[in-house]
C-alpha positions in Angstrom: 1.3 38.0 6.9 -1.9 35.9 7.3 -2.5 35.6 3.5 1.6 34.6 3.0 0.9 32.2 5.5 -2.1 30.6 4.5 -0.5 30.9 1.1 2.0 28.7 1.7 0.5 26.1 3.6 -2.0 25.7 0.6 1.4 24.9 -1.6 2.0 22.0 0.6 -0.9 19.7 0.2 1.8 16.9 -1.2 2.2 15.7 2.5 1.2 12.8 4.9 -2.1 10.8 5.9 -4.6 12.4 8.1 -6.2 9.5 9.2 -5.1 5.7 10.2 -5.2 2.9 7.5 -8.4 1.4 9.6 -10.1 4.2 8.8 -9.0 4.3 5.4 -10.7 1.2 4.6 -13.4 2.5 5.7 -13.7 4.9 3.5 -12.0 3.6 0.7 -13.3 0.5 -0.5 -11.1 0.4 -3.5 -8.3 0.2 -1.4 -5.5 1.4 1.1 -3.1 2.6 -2.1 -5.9 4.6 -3.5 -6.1 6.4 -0.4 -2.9 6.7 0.7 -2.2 8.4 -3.1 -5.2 10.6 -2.3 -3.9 11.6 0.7 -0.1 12.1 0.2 0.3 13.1 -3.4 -3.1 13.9 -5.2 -2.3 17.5 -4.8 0.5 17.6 -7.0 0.0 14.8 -9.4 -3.8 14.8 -9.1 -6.7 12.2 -8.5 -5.8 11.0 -12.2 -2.3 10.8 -11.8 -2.5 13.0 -14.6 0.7 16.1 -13.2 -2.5 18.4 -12.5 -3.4 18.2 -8.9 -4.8 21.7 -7.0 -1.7 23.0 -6.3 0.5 21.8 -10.0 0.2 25.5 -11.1 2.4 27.0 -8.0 5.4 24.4 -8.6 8.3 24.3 -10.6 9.7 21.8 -11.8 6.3 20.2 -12.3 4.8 17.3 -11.0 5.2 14.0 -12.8 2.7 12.7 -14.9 2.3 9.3 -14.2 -0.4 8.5 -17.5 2.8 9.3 -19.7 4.8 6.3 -18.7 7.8 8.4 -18.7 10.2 7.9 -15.6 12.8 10.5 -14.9 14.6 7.9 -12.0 15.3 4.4 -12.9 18.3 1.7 -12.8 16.7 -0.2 -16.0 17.0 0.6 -19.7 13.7 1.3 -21.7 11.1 3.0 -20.1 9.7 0.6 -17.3 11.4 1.3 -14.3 11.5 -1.8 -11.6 9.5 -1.2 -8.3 12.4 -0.4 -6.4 13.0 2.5 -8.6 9.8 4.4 -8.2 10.0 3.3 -4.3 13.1 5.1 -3.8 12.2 8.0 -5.9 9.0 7.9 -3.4 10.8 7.6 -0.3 14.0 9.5 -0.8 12.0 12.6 -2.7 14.0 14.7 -5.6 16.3 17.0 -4.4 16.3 21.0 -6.0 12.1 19.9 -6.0 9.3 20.3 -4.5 8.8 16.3 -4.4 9.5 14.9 -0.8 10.7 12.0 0.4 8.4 9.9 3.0 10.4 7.7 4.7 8.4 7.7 7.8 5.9 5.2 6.5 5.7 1.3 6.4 7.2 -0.6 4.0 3.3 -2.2 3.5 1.9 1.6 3.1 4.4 2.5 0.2 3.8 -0.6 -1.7 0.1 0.2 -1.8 1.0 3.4 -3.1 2.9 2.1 -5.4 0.7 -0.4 -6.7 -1.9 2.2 -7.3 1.0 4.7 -9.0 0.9 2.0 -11.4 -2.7 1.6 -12.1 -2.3 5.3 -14.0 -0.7 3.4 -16.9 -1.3 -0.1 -18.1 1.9 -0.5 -19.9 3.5 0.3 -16.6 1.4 -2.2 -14.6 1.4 -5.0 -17.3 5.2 -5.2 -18.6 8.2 -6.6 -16.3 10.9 -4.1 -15.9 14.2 -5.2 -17.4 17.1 -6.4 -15.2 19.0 -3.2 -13.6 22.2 -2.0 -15.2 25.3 -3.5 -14.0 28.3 -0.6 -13.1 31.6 -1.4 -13.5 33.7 -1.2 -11.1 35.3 1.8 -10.4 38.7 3.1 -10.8 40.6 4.6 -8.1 40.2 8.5 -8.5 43.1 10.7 -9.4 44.1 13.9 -10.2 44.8 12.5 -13.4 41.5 11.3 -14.1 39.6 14.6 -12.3 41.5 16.6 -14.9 40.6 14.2 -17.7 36.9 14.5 -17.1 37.1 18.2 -16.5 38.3 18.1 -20.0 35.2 15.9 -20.7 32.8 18.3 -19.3 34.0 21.0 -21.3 34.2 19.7 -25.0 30.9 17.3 -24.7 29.3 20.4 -23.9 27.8 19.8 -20.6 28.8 23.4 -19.8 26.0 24.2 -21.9 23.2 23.6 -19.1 25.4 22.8 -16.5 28.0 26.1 -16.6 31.9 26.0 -16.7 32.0 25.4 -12.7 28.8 22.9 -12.8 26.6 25.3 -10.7 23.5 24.9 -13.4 23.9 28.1 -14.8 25.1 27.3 -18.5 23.5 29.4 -21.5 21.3 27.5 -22.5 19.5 26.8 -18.7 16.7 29.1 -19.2 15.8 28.0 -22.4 15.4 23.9 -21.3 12.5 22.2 -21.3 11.2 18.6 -20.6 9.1 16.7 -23.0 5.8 18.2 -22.0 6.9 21.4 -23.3 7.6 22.9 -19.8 10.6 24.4 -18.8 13.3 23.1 -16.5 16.1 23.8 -14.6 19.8 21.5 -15.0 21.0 20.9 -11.5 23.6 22.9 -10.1 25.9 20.0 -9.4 28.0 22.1 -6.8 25.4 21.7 -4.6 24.0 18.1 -2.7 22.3 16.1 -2.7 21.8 15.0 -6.5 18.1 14.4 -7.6 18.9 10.2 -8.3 21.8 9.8 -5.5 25.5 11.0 -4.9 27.2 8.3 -4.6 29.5 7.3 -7.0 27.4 4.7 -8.7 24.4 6.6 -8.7 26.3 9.3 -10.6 28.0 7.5 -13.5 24.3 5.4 -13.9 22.9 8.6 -14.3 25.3 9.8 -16.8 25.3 6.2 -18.1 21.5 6.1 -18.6 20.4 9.9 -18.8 17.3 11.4 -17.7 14.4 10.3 -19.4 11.8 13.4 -20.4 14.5 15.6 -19.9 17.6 17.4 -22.5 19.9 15.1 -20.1 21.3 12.7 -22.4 22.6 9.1 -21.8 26.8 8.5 -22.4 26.7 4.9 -22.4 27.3 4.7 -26.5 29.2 8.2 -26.3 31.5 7.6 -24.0 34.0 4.9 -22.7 33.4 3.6 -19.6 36.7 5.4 -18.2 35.8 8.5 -19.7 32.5 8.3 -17.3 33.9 7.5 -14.5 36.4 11.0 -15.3 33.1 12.3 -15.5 32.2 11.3 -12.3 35.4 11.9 -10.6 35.3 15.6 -11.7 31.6 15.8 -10.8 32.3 14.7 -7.2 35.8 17.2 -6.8 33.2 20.2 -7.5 30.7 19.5 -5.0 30.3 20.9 -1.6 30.7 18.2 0.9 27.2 17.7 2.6 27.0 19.1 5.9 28.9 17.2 9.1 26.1 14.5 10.3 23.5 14.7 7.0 23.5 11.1 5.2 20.9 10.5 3.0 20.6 6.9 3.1 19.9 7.2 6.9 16.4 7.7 7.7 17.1 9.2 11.2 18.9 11.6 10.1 16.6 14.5 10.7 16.4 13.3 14.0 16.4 17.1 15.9 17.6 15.6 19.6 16.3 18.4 22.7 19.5 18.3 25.0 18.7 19.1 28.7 20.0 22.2 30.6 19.8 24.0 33.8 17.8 27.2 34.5 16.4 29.5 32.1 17.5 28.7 28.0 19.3 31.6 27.0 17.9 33.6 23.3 22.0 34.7 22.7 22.9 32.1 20.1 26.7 32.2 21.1 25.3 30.8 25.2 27.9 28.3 26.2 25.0 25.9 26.0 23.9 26.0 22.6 27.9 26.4 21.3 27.8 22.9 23.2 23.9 21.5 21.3 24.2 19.4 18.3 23.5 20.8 14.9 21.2 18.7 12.8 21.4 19.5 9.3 17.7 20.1 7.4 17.8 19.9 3.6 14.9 22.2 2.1 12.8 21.6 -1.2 11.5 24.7 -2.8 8.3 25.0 -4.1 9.6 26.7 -6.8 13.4 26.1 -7.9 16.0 29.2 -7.7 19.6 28.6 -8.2 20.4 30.7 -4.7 17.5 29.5 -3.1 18.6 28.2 0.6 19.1 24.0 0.8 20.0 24.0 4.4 18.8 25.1 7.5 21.1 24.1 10.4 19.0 23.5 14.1 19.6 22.6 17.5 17.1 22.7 20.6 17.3 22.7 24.2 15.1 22.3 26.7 14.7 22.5 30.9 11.8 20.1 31.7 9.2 23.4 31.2 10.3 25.1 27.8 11.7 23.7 24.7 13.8 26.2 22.5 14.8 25.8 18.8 18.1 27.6 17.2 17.4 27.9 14.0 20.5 29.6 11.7 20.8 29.5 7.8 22.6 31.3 5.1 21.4 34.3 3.8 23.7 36.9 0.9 21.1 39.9 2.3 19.2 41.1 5.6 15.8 41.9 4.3 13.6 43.4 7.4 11.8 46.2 5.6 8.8 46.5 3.6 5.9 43.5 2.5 8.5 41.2 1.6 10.6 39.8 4.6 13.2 36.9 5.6 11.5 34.3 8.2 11.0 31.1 9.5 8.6 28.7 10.7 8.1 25.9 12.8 5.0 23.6 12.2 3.6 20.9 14.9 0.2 18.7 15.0 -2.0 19.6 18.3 -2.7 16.3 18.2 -0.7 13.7 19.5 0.2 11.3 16.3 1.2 7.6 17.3 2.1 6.5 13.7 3.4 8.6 11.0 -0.2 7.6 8.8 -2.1 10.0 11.2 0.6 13.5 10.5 -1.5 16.4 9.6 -1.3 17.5 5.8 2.0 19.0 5.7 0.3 21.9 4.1 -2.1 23.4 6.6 -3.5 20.4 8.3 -7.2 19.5 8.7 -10.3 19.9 10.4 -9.8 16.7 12.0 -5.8 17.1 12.2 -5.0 20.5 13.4 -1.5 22.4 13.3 0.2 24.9 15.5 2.7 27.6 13.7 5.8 29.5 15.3 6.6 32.3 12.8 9.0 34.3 13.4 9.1 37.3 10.7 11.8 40.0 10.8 11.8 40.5 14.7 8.1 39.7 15.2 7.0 36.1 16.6 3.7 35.3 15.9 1.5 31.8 16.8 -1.1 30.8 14.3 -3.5 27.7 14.0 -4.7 26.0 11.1 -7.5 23.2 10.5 -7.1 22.7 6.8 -7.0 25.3 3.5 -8.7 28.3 4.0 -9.1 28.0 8.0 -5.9 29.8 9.0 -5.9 32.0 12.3 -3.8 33.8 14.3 -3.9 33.4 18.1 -4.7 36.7 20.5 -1.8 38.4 21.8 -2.9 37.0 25.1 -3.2 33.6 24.1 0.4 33.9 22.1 3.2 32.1 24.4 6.2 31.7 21.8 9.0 34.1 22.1 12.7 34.1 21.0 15.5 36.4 19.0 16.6 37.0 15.7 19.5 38.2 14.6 22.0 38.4 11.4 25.3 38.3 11.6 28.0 37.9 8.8 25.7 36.8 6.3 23.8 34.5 8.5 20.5 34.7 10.1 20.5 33.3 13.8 17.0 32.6 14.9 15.3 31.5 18.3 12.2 30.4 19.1 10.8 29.3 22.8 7.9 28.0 24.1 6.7 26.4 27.4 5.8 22.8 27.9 2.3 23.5 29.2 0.3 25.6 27.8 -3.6 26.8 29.0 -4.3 26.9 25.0 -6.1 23.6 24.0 -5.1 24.8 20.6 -1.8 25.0 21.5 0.3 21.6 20.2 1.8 19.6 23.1 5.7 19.3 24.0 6.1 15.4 23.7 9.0 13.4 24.9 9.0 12.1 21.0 7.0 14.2 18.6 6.7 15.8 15.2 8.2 18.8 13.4 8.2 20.8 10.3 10.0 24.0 8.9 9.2 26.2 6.6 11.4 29.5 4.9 11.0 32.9 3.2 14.2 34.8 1.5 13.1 38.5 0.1 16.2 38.4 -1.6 14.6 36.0 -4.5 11.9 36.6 -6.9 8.3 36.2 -6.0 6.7 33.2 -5.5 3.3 32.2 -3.7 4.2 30.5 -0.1 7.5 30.7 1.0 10.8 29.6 -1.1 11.7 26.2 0.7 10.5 23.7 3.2 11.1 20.8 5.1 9.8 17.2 5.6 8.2 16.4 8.7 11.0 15.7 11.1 11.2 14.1 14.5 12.4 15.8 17.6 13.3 13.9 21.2 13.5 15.4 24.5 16.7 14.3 26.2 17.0 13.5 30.1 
């Protein structure tokens, strides 16, 4: 269990600051965006920008390569993307990826990011990005047109990569591969968010424009412009709708609110009180892309002014409790206090200045760990272990509970804020083997209610 863990936190070095932007000057006279980049994204696209940081090997699809010029994401013809474009791929991530979206940090620390992004290729830094594509406006969707672009899908061969019922599982999926000669996975379209934005816009500009690096062509000399927004229409009938309270353009979504209750939390999951909590919907982002791989976790918390408890309850086709390979769940928080998102620990294992505390819970058995950065992963003493909780599956469903109490004699123990910091983390035996775990979250804020 201690090397899975330690594992997995090792995948995750593509995460936030450890330090304040002060101190970062300190250290790095070349700048805040050099830093920033070293801290946040080196570890996937490496130092030289080059798509080979430390942990490239583990992840699939792979990192970008920023020396290449060549932009998956962008509202612009040719290959220069505008700034906005790479700043929303920062901040909003890549869904069915391992990229993350950061949307916790300033507007002034993403443009130096940006600006040093750039520095990897002079062509990018040098030439003005063309003006953004204008979309027409659309038509009113119809059964008519779902049906005409259902047709569409079929005879332009999108069912190739895509499948017949758009869940990415065509013939000719496994065989894909980007321009760097590595292989890649179509998007099961069935399932949300897209990688470059659901609306209905950001679909038909995707189709209109394709996917640059990729076997995703562009329509806009293929097709008319009503035949793409059939396209579009059909696309959108086959998805699931996102889950009740998720919307991507809001960056408080995540937002895990800690209702108060009276007397002692219960660990049964169908307690009056937590039928009456809020779920908050967490999308996932596997390190290494399966087309059953888990998106969504669904959460809710509770708390009594001395414990704080966390419902934790996803999807699951299979109960796997025996053997090395088991389902679980984890909760990550700093130990220390963080009073800007700049200071969060490395999502992936912290450091020795920015320590984390882990909740694991692992087919019945709830275990506390502490880490201080890649290779310095321990696990508590029994007597020094205060989380408990519950699991249980139920009709396909894992329903998970974990509980700790506000205070705590541990110093390693991470404090119970009234607004603090959160991370999650999953394992699903059901899918092939991967190092770490198959999916985790962004770090996500959590508020204790009065």
């Amino acid at each position: 269990m201690k090397r899975s863990l330690a594992i997995f936190f090792l995948l995750l070095l593509a995460a936030c600051g450890q330090r304040s932007c002060r101190e970062a000057a300190k250290e790095y006279p070349e700048g805040k965006g050099k830093y920033l980049y070293e801290m946040h994204c080196a570890s996937c696209h490496g130092v030289k920008g080059d798509g080979k940081g430390a942990v490239a090997q583990y992840l699939w699809p792979k990192p970008r390569d920023f020396t290449a010029g060549i932009f998956k994401f962008r509202t612009t013809r040719g290959p220069i993307p505008s700034d906005h474009d790479l700043l929303q791929t920062m901040i909003k991530g890549v869904p069915g990826s391992s990229m993350p979206g950061w949307e916790m940090l300033a507007k002034e620390e993403w443009q130096a990011i940006l600006s040093h992004v750039k520095s990897f290729n002079p062509r990018l830094a040098q030439q003005k990005a063309p003006r953004s594509v204008d979309i027409p406006e659309e038509p009113k969707a119809t059964d008519a047109s779902i049906q005409a672009g259902k047709v569409l899908f079929e005879k332009a061969g999108c069912v190739a990569c895509h499948g017949p019922q758009g869940k990415g599982d065509g013939p000719g999926a496994m065989v894909l591969k980007d321009v760097w000669g590595d292989r890649i996975a179509p998007r099961d379209l069935t399932r949300g968010p897209l990688k470059w934005g659901n609306t209905a816009n950001d679909i038909y500009r995707t189709l209109m424009l394709g996917i640059p690096g990729t076997p995703m062509p562009n329509y806009e000399h293929t097709f008319t412009r009503e035949q793409i927004w059939s396209l579009v229409h059909f696309i959108q009938s086959i998805q699931r709708k996102l889950p009740e309270g998720y919307d991507p353009s809001n960056p408080h979504r995540n937002l895990i609110s800690a209702g108060r209750v009276q007397g002692e939390i219960p660990l049964d999951h169908e307690a009056e009180v937590w039928k009456k909590a809020r779920p908050i919907p967490v999308f996932l982002k596997p390190l290494w892309y399966e087309p059953r791989a888990t998106e969504w976790l669904s959460v809710k918390a509770l708390q009594n002014g001395k414990e704080i408890a966390f419902y934790i309850q996803w999807e699951d086709d299979r109960m796997d409790v025996e053997g090395e390979r088991k389902d679980g769940v984890a909760v990550q928080l700093p130990v220390d206090e963080i009073r800007e998102p700049v200071q969060l620990p490395y999502l992936g294992m912290g450091s020795p200045g920015r320590k984390v505390n882990i909740w694991q819970w692992k087919a019945g058995s709830f275990t506390e760990f502490n880490a201080a950065g890649v290779g310095n992963l321990e696990t508590q003493n029994l007597g020094q272990q205060n989380v408990s909780g519950k699991g249980i599956y139920e009709n396909g469903q894992w329903h998970v509970i974990l509980k700790r109490p506000f205070k705590s004699l541990f110093s390693h123990d991470a404090p119970i804020l009234n607004l603090g910091w959160l991370s999650f983390a999953l394992w699903d035996a059901d899918l092939p083997t991967h190092r770490g775990p198959e999916a985790f979250s962004e770090w996500i804020r959590y508020e204790l209610q009065e």
